[in-house]
C-alpha positions as CSV (number, residue, x, y, z in Angstrom):
1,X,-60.6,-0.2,34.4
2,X,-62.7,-0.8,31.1
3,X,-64.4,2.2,31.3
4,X,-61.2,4.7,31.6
5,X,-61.2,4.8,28.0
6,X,-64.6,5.6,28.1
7,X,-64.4,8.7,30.4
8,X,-61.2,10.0,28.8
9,X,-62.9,9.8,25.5
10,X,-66.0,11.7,27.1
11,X,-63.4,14.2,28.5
12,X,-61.8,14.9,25.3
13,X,-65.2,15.4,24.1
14,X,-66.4,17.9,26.7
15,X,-63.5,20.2,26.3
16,X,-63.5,19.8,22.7
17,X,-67.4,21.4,22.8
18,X,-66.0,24.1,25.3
19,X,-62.8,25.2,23.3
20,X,-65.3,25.6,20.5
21,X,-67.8,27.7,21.9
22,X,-65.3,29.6,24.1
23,X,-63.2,32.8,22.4
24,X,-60.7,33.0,20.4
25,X,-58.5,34.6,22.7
26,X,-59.0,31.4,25.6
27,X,-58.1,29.2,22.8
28,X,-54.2,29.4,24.1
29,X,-55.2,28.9,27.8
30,X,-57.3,26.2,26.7
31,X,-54.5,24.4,24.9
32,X,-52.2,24.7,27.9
33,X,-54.7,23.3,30.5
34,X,-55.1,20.7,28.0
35,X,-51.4,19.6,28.2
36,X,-51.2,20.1,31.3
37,X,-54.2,17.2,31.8
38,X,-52.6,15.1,29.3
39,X,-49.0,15.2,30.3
40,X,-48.6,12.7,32.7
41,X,-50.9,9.9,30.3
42,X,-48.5,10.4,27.8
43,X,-45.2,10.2,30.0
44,X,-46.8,7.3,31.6
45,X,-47.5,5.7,27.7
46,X,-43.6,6.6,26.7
47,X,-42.4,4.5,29.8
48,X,-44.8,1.6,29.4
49,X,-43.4,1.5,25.6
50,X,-39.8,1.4,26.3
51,X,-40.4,-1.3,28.8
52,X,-42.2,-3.4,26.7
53,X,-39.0,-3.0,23.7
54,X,-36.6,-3.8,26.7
55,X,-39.0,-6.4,27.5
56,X,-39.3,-7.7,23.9
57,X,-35.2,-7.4,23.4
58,X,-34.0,-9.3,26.7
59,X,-36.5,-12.1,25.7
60,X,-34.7,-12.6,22.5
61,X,-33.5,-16.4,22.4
62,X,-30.0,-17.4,22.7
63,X,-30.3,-18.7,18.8
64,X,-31.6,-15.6,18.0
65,X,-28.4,-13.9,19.0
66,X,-26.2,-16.3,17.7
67,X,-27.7,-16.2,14.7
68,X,-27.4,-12.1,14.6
69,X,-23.9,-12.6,15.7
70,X,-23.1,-14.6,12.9
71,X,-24.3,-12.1,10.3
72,X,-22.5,-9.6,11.7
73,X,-19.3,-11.6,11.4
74,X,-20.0,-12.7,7.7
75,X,-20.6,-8.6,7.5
76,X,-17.7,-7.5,9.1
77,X,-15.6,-9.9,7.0
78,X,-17.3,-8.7,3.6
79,X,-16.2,-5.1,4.5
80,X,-12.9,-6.2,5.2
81,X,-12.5,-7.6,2.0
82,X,-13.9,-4.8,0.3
83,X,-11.8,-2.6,2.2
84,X,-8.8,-4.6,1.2
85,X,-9.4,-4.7,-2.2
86,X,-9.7,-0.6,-2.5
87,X,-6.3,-0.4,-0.9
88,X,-4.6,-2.5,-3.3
89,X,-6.8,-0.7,-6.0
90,X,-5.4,2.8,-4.6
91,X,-1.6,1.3,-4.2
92,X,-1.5,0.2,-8.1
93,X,-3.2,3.1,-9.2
94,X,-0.3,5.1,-7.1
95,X,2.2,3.2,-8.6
96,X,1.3,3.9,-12.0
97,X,1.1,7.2,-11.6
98,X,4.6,7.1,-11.0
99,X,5.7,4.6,-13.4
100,X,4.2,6.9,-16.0
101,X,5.7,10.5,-14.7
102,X,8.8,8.5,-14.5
103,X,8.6,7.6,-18.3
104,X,7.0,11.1,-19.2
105,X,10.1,12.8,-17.5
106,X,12.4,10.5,-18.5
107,X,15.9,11.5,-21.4
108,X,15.8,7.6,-21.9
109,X,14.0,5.3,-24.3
110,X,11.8,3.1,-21.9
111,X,10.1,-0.6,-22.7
112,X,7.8,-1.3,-19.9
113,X,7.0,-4.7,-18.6
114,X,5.2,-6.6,-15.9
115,X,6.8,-9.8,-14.2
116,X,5.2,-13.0,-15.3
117,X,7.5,-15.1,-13.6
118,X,9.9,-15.2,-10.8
119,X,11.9,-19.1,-9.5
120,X,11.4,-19.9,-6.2
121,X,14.9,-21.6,-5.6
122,X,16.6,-18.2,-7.1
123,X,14.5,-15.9,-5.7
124,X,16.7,-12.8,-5.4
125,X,18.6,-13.9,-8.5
126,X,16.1,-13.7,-11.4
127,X,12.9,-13.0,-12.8
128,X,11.0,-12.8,-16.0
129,X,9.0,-10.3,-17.9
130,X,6.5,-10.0,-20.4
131,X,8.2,-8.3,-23.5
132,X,11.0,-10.4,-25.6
133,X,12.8,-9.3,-29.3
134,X,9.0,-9.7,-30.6
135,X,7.9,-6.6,-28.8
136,X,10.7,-4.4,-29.5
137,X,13.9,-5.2,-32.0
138,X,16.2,-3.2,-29.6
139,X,15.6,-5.6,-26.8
140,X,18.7,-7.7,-26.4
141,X,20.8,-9.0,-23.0
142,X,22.9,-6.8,-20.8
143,X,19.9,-3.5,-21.0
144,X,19.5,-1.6,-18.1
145,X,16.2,-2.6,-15.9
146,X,14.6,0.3,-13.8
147,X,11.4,1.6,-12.0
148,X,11.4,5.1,-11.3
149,X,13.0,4.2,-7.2
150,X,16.4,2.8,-9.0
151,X,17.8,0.1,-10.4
152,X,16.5,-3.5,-10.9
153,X,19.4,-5.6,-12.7
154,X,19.8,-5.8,-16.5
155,X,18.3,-8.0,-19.1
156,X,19.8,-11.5,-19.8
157,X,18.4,-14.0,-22.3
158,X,15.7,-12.5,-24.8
159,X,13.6,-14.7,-26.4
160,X,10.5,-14.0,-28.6
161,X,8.0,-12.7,-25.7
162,X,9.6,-13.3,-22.7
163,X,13.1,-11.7,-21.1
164,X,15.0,-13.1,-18.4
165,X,16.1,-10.2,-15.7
166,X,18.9,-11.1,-14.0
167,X,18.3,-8.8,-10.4
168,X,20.7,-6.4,-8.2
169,X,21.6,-9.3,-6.0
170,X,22.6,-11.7,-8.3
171,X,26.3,-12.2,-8.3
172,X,26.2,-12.4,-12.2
173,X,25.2,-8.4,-12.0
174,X,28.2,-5.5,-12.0
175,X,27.7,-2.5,-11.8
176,X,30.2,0.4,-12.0
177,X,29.0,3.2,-9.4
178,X,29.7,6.2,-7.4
179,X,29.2,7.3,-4.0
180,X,27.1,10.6,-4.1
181,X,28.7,12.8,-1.4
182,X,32.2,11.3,-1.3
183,X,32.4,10.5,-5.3
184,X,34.4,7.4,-4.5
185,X,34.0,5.0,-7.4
186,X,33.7,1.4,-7.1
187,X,31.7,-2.2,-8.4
188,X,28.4,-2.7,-7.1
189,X,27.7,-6.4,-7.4
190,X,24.7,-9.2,-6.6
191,X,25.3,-10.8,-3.1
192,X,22.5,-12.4,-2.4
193,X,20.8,-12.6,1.1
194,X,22.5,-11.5,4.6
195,X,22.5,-13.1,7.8
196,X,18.3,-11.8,8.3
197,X,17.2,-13.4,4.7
198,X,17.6,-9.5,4.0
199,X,18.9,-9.3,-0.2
200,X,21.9,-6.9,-0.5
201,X,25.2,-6.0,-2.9
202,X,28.4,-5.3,-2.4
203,X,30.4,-2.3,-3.3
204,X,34.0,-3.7,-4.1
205,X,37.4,-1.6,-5.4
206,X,36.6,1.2,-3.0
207,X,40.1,3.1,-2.8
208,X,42.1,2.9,0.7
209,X,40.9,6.0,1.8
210,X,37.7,6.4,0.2
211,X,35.8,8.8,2.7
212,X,32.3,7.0,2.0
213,X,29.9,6.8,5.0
214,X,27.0,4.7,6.0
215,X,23.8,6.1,4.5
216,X,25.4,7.5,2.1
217,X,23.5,7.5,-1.4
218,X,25.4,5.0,-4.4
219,X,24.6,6.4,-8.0
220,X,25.7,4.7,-11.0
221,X,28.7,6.3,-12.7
222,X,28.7,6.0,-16.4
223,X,31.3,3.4,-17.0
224,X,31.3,-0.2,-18.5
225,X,29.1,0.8,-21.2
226,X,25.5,-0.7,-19.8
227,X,24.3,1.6,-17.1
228,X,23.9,5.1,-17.9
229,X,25.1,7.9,-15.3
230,X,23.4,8.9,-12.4
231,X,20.4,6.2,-11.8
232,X,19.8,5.4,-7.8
233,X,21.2,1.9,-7.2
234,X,20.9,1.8,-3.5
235,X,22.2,3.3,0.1
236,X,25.1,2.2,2.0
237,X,24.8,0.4,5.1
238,X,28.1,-0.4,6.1
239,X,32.1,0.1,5.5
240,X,34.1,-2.7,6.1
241,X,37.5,-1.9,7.6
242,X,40.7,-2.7,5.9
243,X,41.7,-6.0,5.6
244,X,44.5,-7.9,4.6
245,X,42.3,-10.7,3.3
246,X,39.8,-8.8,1.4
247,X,41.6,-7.4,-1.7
248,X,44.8,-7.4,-0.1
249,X,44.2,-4.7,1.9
250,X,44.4,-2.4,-1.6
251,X,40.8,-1.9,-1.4
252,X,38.1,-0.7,1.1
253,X,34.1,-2.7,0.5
254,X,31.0,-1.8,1.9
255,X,27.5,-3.1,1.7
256,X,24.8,-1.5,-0.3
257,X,21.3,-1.7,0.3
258,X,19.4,-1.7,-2.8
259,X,16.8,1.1,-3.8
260,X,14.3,-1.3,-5.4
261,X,12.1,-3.3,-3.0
262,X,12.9,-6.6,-4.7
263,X,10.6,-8.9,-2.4
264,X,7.8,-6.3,-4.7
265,X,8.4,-6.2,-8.4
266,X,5.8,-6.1,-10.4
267,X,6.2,-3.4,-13.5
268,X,9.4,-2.1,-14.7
269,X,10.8,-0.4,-17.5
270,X,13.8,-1.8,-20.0
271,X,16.3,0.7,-21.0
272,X,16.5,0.5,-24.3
273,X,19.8,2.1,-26.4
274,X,19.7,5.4,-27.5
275,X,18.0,8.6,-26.3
């Protein structure tokens, strides 16, 4: 077995002298005997070298995996991370976008803000902002607060360099409004949380036969002096029926579902007075 080397070495040799002083036009013929002789050495070679890397990879310790294992993990987790990060990246970048079209498209002078600030025990009832009577002279309490997918609530104490927003929810918020189909006009106002932990308002004063339907869209009318006209407050998601004990039967009331994700806020814009 120590000499096959040898001989194939010596037969390499030989044919090497022959292809040389053979003719040109054997040279093909030459080359294809020659594969033909070597083939099956080299198939042979290709199956002892995969046997030996299965060899080498089933006699990997039970450390060694772990320890691969492991770093995958730690890997898997760092991409995940990164991953994360990009998405929030792409949903603030989104969301400016349409802050800013909003304000670019927008009749209305706008003050925007960011939330600093929001109480735990009044979740749905306030929040504060970054911008007080320091930023902007015009600031003052009961000032429209927006993003560009409806209302947020109004402004309630101003200070220097922070504002106090009292939310949609909060009972201490009215606002006069219109259904956008049935153009039945009513008081939207803060209710808090339902039933599911779920924030809501209520639309109050409907007339008897107001024809207004669930799903229907609510729009701010115009009247009381704070809101302007026509700013998306919210959906409705039921009518109650007529009741003696709610309003004395004079009025209908349905529930409203606001337009602003309020479990969300982060920038907003002020509405400031005059256009």
């Amino acid at each position: 077995m120590g000499r096959v080397p040898l001989y194939l070495g010596a037969a390499s040799l030989f044919l090497l002298l022959i292809g040389l002083a053979l003719p040109r036009a054997w040279e093909g013929a030459l080359h294809r005997v020659g594969l033909e002789m070597a083939s099956p050495f080299l198939s042979v070679w290709d199956r002892i070298a995969r046997t030996w890397e299965d060899f080498e990879l089933g006699s990997k310790t039970l450390t060694e995996v772990q320890t691969e294992l492991k770093q995958l993990r730690v890997r898997n987790a760092e991409l995940a991370m990164r991953n994360s990060y990009l998405s929030h990246l792409q949903e603030e970048n989104d969301r400016l976008r349409e802050m800013l079209s909003f304000r670019h498209n927008s009749t209305f002078h706008l003050l925007s803000c960011r939330v600093i600030s929001r109480d735990p025990s009044n979740w749905w009832s306030n929040i504060y902002v970054d911008v007080g009577w320091g930023d902007d002279s015009r600031l003052s309490s009961d000032l429209p607060v927006v993003t560009p997918r409806g209302v947020v609530g109004k402004t309630g104490i101003v200070a220097r360099n922070l504002t106090q927003i009292i939310l949609l929810t909060n009972e201490n918020c009215k606002v006069s409004a219109i259904s956008e189909s049935s153009k039945d006009q009513g008081l939207v106002v803060g209710a808090g949380t339902s039933a599911d932990n779920k924030p809501y308002a209520r639309m109050i004063y409907l007339p008897r036969n107001a024809q207004v339907a669930a799903g229907e869209r609510v729009l701010t009318s115009g009247l009381g002096g704070v809101f302007p006209a026509g700013l998306y407050v919210g959906s409705i998601t039921q009518v109650l029926p007529l009741e003696a004990s709610r309003s004395f039967g004079l009025y209908r009331e349905a529930t409203v579902d606001p337009g602003v994700d309020l479990t969300q806020l982060s920038e907003m814009f002020v509405v400031l007075s005059g256009r």
